[in-house]
BAGUGU-954425 format. One record per residue: y, z, x of N, C-alpha, C in turn. Coordinates in steps of 0.02 Angstrom, whole numbers, plus 50000, padded with zeros to 5 digits. Layout:
% BAGUGU-954425
YZXYZXYZX;...
END
This chain:
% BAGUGU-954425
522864596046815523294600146857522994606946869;522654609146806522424615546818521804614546875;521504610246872520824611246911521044608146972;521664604746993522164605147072522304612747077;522534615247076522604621347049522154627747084;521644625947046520894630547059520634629947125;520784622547138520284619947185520864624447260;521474623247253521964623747287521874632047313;521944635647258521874642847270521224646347299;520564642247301519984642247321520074643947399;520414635947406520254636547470520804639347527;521444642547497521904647847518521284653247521;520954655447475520684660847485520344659347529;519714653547532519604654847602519744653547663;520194652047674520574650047740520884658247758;520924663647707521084669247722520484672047741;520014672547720519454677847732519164673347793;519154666347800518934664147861519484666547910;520024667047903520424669847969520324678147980;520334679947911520214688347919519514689447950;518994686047950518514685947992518484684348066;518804680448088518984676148139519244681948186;519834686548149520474688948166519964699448198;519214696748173518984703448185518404702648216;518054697248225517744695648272517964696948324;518584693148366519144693148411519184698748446;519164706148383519444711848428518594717448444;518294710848425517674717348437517444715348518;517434717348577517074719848636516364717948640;516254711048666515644711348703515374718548746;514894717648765514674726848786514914731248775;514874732148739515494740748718514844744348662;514984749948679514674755948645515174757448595;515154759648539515814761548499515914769648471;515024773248472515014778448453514684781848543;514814789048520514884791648577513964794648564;513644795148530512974798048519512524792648532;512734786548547512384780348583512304783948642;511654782548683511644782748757511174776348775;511024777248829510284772048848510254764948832;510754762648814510684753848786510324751748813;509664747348826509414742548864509394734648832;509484728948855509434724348820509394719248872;508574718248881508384711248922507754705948910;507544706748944506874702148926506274704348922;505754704348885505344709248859504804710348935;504974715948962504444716949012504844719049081;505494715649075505934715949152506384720349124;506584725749148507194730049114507784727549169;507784723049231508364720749263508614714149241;508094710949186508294703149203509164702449145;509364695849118509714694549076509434693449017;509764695648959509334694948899509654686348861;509174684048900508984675348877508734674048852;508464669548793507824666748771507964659148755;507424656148764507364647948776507154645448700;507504640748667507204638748590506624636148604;506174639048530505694633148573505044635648588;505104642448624504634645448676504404653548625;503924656348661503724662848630503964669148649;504464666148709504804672248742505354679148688;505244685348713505294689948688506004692648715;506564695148700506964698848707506744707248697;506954712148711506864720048696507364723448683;507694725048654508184731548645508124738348613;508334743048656508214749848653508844753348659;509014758848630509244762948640509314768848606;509694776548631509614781648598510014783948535;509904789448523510304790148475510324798848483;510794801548495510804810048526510904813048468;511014810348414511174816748329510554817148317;510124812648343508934818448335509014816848272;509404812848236509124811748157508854804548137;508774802048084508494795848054508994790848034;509334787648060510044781148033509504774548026;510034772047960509764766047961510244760647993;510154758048046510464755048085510234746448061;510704741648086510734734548068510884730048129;510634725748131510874720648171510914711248161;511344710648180511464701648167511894698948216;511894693448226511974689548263512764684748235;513244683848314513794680548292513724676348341;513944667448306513764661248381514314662848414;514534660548481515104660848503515284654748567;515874653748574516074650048634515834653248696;515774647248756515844648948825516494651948829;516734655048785517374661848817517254667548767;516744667048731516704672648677517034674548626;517494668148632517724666448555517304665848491;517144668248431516884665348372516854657048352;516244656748369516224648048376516294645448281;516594641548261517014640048202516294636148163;515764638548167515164635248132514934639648087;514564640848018514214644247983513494647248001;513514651747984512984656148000512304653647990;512404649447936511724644047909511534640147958;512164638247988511814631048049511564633548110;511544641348101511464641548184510674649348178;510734650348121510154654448113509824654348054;509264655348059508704653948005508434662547981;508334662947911508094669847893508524674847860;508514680347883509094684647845509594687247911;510324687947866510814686847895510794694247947;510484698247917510684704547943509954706247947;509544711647990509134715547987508864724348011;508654726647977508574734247990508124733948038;508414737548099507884744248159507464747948114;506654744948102506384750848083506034754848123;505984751348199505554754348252505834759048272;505774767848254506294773048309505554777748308;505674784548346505174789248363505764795448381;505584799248367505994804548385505634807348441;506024810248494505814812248552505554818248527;505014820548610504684825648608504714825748692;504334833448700504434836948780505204837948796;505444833148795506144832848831506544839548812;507304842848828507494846748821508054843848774;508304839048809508734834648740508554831548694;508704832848629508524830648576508754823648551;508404816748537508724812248507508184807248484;508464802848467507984797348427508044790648454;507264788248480507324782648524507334776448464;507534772548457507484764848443507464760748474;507004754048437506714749248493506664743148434;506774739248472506524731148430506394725348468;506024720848451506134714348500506254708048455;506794704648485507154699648465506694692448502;506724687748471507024685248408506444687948346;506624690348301506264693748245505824685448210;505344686848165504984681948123505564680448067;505914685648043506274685248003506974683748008;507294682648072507954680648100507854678548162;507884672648169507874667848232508484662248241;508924662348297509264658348307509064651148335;509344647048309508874638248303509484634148347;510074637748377510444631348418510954637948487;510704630848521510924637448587511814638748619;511894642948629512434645748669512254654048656;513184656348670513274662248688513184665348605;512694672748599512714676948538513214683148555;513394684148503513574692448491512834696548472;512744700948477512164704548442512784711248429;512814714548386513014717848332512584722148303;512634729148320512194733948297512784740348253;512374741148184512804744648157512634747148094;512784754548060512554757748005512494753847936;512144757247898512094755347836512254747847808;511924744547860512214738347836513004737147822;513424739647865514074740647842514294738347927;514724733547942514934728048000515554735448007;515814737647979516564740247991516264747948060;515594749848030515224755248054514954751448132;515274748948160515074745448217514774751148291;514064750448292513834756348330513954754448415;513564747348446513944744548487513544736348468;513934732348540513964725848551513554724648616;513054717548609512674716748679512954708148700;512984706448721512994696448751512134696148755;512014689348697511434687548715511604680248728;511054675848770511224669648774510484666048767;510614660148707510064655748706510124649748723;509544647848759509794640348805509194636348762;509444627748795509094623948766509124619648818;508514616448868508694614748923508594608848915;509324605148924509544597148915509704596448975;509814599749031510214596149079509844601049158;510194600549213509654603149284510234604849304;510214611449350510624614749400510464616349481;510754614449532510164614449595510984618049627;510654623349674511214626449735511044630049769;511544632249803511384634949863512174640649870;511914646649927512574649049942512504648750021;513284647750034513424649350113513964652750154;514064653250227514564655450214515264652850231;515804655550209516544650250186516614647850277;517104643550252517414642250318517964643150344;518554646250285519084648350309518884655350306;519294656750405519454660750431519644668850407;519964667250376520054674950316519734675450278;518994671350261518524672850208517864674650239;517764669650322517434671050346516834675750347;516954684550356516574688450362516674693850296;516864690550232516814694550163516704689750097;516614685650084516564681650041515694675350061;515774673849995515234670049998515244663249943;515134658949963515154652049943514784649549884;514704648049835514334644749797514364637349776;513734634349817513734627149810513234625149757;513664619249714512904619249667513084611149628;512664607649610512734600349574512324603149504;512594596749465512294598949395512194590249365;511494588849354511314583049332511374584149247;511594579049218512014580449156511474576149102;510874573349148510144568749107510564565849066;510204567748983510324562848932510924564048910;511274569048902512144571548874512284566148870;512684565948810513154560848798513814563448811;514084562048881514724564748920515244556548920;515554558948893516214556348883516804557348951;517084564848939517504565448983517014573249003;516664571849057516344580849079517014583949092;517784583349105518154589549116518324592749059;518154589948995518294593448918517714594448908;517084591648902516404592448888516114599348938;515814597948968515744602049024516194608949036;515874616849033515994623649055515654625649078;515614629549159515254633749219515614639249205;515034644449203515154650449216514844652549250;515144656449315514674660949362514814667549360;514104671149358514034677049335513734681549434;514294684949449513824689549511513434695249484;512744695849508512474701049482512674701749424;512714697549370512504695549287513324701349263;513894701149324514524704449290515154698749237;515164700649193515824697649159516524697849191;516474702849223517354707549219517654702149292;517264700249324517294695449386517124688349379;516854686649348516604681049319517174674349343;516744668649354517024664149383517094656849329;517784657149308517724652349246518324647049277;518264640749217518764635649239518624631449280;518054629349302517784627349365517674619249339;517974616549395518044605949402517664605949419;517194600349427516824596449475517404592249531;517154593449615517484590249642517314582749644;516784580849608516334574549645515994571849574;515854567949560515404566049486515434557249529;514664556949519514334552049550513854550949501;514074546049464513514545549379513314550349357;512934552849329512624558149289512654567049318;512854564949413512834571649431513444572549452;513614581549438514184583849444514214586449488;514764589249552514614591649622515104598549622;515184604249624515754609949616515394611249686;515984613049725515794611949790516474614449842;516944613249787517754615349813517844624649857;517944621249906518214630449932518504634649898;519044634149869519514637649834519184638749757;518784635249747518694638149659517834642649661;517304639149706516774642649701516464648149737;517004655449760516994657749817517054663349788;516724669549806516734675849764516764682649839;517324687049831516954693149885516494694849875;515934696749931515244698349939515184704549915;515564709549905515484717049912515184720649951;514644722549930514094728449969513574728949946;513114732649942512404734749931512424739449880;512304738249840512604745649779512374750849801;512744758049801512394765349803511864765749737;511464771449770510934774649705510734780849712;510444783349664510164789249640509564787149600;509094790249602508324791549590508234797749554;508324797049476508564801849460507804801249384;507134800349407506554801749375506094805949390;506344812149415506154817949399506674821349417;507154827349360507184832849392507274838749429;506284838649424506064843349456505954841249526;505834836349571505724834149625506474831249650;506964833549686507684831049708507474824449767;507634819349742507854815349804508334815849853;508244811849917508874812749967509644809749941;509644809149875510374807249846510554811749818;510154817249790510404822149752510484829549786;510924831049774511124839349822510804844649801;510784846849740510494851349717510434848949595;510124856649598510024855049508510064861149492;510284861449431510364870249392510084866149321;509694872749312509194872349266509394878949206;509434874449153509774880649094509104880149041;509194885148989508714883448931508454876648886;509394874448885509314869048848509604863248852;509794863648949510144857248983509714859249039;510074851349080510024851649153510764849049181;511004850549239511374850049281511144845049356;511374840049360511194837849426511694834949452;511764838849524512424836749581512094831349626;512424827049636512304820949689512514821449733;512454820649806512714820249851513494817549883;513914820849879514494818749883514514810049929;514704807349888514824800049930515434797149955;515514793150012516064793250079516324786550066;516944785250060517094777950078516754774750126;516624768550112516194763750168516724757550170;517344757250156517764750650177517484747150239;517634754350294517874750250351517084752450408;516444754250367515854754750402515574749250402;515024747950459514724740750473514154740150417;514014733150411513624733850335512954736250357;512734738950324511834740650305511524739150255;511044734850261510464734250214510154737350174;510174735850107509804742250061509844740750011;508974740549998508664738749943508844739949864;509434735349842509474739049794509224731149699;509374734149651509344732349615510094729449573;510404728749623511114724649592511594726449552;511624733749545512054737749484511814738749424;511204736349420510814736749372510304744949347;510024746049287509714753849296508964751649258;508444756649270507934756549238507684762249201;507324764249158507234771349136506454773649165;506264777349183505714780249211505484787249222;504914788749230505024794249257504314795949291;504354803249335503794803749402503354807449374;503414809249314503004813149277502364813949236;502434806549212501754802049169501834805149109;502614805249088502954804549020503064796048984;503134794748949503544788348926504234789348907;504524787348956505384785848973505734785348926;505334782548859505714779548813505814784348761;505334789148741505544795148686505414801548710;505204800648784504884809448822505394808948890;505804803548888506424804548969506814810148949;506894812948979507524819348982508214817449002;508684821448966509404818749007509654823749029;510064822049077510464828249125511284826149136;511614831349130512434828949142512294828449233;512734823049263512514822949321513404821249338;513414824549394513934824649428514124820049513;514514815849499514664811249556515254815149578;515344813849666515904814249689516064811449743;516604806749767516874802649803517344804949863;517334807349914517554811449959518214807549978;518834810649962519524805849987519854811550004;520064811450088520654816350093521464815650055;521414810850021522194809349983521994804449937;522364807449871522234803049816522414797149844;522044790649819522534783249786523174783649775;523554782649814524254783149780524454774149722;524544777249638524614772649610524134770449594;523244773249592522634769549581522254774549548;521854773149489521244778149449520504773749475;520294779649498519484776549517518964779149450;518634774049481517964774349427517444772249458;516784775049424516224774749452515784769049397;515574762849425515334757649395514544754649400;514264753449339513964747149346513444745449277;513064743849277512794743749198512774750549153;512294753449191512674761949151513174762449109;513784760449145514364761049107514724754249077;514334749449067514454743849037514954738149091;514834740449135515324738049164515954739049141;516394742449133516724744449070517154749549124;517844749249120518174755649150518844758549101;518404764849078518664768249026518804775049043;518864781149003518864787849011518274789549033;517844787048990517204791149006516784789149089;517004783849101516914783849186517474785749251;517924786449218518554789449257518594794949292;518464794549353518554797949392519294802749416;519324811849427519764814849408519814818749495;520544817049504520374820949586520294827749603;520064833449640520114840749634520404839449702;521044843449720521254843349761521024848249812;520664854549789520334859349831519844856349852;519344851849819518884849049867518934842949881;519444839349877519714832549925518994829249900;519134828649840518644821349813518774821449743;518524814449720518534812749652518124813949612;518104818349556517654818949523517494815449461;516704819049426516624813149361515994815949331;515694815649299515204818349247514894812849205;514114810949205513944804149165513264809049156;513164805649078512484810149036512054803449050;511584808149077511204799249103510454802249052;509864797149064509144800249060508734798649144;508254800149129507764800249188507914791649194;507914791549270507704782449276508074781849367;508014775649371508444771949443509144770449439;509554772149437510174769149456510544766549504;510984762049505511274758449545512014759949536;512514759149550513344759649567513674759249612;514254760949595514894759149658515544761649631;516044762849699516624764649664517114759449666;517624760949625518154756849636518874758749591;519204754549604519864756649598520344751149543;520654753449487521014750249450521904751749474;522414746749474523034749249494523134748249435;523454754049413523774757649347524454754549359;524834752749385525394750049373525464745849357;524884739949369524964734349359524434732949278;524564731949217524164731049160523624726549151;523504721349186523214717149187522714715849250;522834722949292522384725349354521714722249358;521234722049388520454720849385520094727949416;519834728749415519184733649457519264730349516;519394732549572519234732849634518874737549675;518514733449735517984739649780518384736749838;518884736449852519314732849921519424739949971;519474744349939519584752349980519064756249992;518754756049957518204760449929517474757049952;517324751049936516654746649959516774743250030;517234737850008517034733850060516744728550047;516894723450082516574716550058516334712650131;515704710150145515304708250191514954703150174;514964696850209514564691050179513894691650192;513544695550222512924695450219512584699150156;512764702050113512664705050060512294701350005;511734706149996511134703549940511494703449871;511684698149858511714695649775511574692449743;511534690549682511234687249632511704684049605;511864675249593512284672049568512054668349504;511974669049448511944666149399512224660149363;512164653149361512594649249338512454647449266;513054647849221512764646349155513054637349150;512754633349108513024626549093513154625249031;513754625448975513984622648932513974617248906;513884613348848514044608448840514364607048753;514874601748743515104602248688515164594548661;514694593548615514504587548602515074583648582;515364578948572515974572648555515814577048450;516334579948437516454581948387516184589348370;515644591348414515474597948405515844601748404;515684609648355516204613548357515884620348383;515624620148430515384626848492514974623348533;514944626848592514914626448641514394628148671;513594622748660512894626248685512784627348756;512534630048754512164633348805511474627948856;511454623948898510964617748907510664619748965;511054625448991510454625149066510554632049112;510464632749141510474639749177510214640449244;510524644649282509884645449369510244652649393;509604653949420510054661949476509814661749539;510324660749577510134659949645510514666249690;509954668449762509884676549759510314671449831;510864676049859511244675149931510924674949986;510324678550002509754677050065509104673950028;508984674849991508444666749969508724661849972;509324660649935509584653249937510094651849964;509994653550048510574654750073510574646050145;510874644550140510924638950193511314638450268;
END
């Protein structure tokens, strides 16, 4: 009885610490920064600072992550890895089955800046480490955080590792109903399912489409209209159809000392910089224009023949959005990787009524940026980010559609990751 007993209370305890784990996974934020002396996150593929940070099992490919640290001192910072569902749930598997090495590992790569006027400490690493490598694919958490201590949570990145079991082929075009006509854009695409052992693909089988690699829009839930043996057809009007938006705005903001035609002017102090941008105009209801951009995405650089990475300078830089009358009922914000995609205080835009525009303040470093504005309705809690006032949506618009492919084996308990494609709206346009 006693050792019913033992065994009994064992596993109460862990059914508690597995839920008390479960229950805090849950509330931690994919992309989210958590301390405010973070700046600069980068996290992609070793060499592309625009691509998605993917890596293929298997292969020698490199991940990179960087970022700053503005207290200019020495932390010992940590990172590890959490598996997760195609919804970013904590996938219910042990840490053993899904990574090899040690559970946790220290950033020892940092450099403290020099030249620059702001003081801070760059860190850098490239994933997958010799000493921590993930061995089965889907969606990761990556988890960066002090002293080896998870509670000290500095921020959160989405990594995804694929393992390619299965083929994705598509195309985009444009809709055919009439009210979608000249703002939206189509995504057609089949998915050959090879060797899978598919049972029922509407429980097996999860699509996720990513525009320009965003979550906050993200296209989930998606049927196949058609399954013709092994291949799957999503093809339906109503489920694979996204507004086009616009061309993201930018600023060129790697030097400075040299102002581009985006920037208005710069004030130059001892131990800052100041840089005003060119006040920017609603474009709802202007005809679209072409322009080269990089998809909301940023790079770090600079015109100087510094290295970006521990000699970039940062400057408080000032945006402003020209509206003769507030939003009535709406908070704007200024978006796009920069700010995690993420609409918080610190991108929140504040109106000045003497100069009939919205204002806003973002501590950037030297580099390219991309953005846009848009609008959250505060009344409603469950609002999205919208650019419906403010952007504008045009089907001829350069974007990047990403499809991820799920799969969940007959008893598996998460949800890998088997295949992937990104198809650009005028390359793969029909």
């Amino acid at each position: 009885m006693r050792t019913a007993a033992l065994f009994f209370t064992i596993a109460l305890v862990s059914c508690f610490f597995s839920n008390s784990i479960s229950a805090q996974l849950n509330a931690i934020t994919p992309d989210h920064v958590y301390y405010n002396n973070i700046k600069s996150v980068k996290f992609n593929q070793a060499g592309d600072p625009l691509s998605l940070p993917m890596y293929t099992i298997g292969t020698t490919e490199k991940l990179e992550l960087s970022f700053d640290d503005m207290d200019n001192d020495v932390k010992n910072y940590y990172y590890s890895f959490v598996l997760c569902n195609a919804d970013w749930t904590p996938a219910q598997v042990n840490q053993f089955d899904y990574m090899r090495g040690f559970s946790e590992t220290r950033i020892l790569n940092y450099k403290l800046s020099s030249v620059s006027l702001a003081r801070y400490t760059h860190y850098s690493i490239q994933l997958p480490g010799t000493n921590s490598y993930p061995v089965k694919s889907g969606n990761y958490l990556l988890k960066v955080y002090l002293d080896s201590d998870t509670s000290q949570l500095a921020f959160t990145r989405r990594m995804f590792v694929v393992e390619n079991k299965a083929g994705i082929a598509g195309f985009i075009q444009q809709p055919i109903a009439p009210k979608l006509f000249k703002t939206h854009q189509k995504i057609n695409f089949e998915i050959n399912t090879g060797s899978l052992n598919i049972q029922n693909p509407f429980d097996q089988i999860k699509v996720v489409v990513l525009q320009n690699y965003r979550w906050d829009n993200a296209l989930t839930g998606l049927k196949p209209q058609f399954i013709n043996g092994n291949i799957l057809k999503y093809n339906a009007e109503q489920d694979c159809i996204m507004p086009a938006g616009k061309e993201y705005r930018w600023i060129d903001l790697r030097s400075f000392r040299l102002q581009t035609e985006r920037v208005q002017r710069s004030e130059y102090h001892s131990k800052s910089t100041d840089v005003f941008a060119v006040p920017d105009l609603e474009r709802a209801d202007k005809l679209y224009q072409f322009i080269k951009d990089i998809n909301g995405k940023y790079y770090l650089a600079t015109l100087d023949d510094y290295d970006p990475n521990f000699e970039g300078d940062y400057a408080s830089v000032h945006f402003s959005f020209v509206a003769p009358e507030p939003y009535a009922g709406y908070d704007m914000y200024i978006f796009g990787e920069f700010t995690n995609y993420e609409c918080n205080n610190m991108n929140k835009l504040s109106y000045n009524g003497a100069s009939r525009a919205y204002e806003g303040t973002l501590f950037l470093k030297q580099g390219y940026y991309n953005y846009i504005y848009g609008l959250v309705d505060k009344t409603t809690p469950s609002a999205k980010f919208s650019t419906d006032m403010t952007e504008g949506d045009y089907w001829e618009t350069e974007n990047n559609y990403t499809i991820l492919l799920y799969y969940r084996a007959l008893g598996g308990r998460s949800d890998e990751l088997v295949s992937s494609i990104t198809l650009n709206s005028i390359l793969n346009r029909k």
